[in-house]
C-alpha positions in Angstrom: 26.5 44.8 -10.4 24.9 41.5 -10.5 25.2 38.6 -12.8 24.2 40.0 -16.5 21.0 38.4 -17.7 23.4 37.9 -21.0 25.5 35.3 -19.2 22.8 34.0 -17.6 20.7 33.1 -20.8 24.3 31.8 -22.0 24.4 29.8 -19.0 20.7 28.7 -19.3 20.6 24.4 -20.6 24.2 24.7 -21.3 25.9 21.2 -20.9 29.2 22.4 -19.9 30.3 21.3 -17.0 31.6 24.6 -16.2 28.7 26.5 -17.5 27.0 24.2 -14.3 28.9 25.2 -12.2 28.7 29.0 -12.5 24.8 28.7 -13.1 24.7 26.8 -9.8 26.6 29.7 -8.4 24.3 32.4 -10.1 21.1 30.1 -8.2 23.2 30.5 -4.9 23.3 34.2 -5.6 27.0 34.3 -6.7 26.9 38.1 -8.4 29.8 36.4 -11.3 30.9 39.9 -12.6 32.5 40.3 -9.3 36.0 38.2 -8.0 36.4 34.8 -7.1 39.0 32.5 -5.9 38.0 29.2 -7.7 39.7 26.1 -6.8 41.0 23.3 -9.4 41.5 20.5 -7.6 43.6 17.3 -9.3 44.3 13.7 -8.1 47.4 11.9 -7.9 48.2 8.5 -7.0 52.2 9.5 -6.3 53.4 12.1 -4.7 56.1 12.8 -7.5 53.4 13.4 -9.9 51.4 15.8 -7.6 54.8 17.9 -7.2 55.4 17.7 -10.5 51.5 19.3 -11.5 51.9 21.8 -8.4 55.0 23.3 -9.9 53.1 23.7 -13.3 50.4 25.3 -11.8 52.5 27.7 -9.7 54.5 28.9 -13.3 50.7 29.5 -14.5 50.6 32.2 -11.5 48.2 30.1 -8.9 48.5 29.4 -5.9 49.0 25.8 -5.1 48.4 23.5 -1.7 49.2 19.8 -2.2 47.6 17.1 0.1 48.7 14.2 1.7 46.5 10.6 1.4 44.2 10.6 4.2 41.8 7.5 5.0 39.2 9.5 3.2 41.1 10.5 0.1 43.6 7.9 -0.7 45.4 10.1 -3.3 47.6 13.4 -3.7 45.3 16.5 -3.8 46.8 19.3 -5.7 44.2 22.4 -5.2 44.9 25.6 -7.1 43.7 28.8 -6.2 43.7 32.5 -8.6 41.6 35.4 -8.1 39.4 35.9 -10.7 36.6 36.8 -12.9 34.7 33.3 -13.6 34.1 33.8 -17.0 32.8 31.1 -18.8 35.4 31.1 -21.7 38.2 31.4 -19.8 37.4 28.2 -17.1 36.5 26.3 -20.4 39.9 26.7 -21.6 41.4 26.3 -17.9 39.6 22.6 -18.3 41.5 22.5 -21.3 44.9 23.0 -20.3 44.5 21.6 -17.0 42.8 18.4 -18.5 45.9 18.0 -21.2 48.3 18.7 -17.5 46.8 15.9 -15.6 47.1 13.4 -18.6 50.5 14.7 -19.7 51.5 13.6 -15.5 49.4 10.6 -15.1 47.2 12.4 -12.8 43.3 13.4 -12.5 41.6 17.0 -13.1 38.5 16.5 -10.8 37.5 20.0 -12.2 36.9 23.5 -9.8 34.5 24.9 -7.7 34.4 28.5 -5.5 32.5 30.1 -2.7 29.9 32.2 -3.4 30.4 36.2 -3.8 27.4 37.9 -3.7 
């Protein structure tokens, strides 16, 4: 089934960064009533810090890969991966929690992104 003309109205001029994201999925062609593996990606500048997140997210049931600071990316990357629905409400409180996580540890939520599932 493709992406419901309901969320995509919902979707339609919405500020959200998240609702951008999925309606720049839905333009790709992302059908979003069908599984995803979004990843949530977050910044550290020490590597005790990026643990410390990584073990958080891994109690929350994601999977977690951390990073090492490459010429490129100077910081810890922390990416977390579930399989999902991307529904709007439930990435919104994601960025939530995740947001309150990174500043509880000193660290960055650069927010998510997934490949397309069509």
């Amino acid at each position: 089934m493709p992406t419901s003309p309901d969320l995509l109205a919902r979707l339609s001029n919405n500020d959200d960064p998240d609702a951008k994201v999925l309606s720049e999925m839905a333009a790709l062609g992302a059908d979003l009533s069908q599984p995803h593996f979004p990843h949530f990606a977050f910044d550290a500048k020490e590597e005790a810090s990026a643990m410390t997140v990584a073990e958080s997210l891994a109690q929350l049931d994601f999977d977690v890969q951390i990073f090492a600071p490459q010429d490129d990316a100077p910081t810890w990357q922390v990416v977390a991966t579930r399989r999902m629905v991307p529904d709007l409400d439930e990435l919104m409180a994601l960025t939530v929690q995740f947001e309150m996580l990174a500043k509880t540890h000193g660290v960055v939520y650069d927010g998510w992104g997934a490949e397309i599932v069509d």
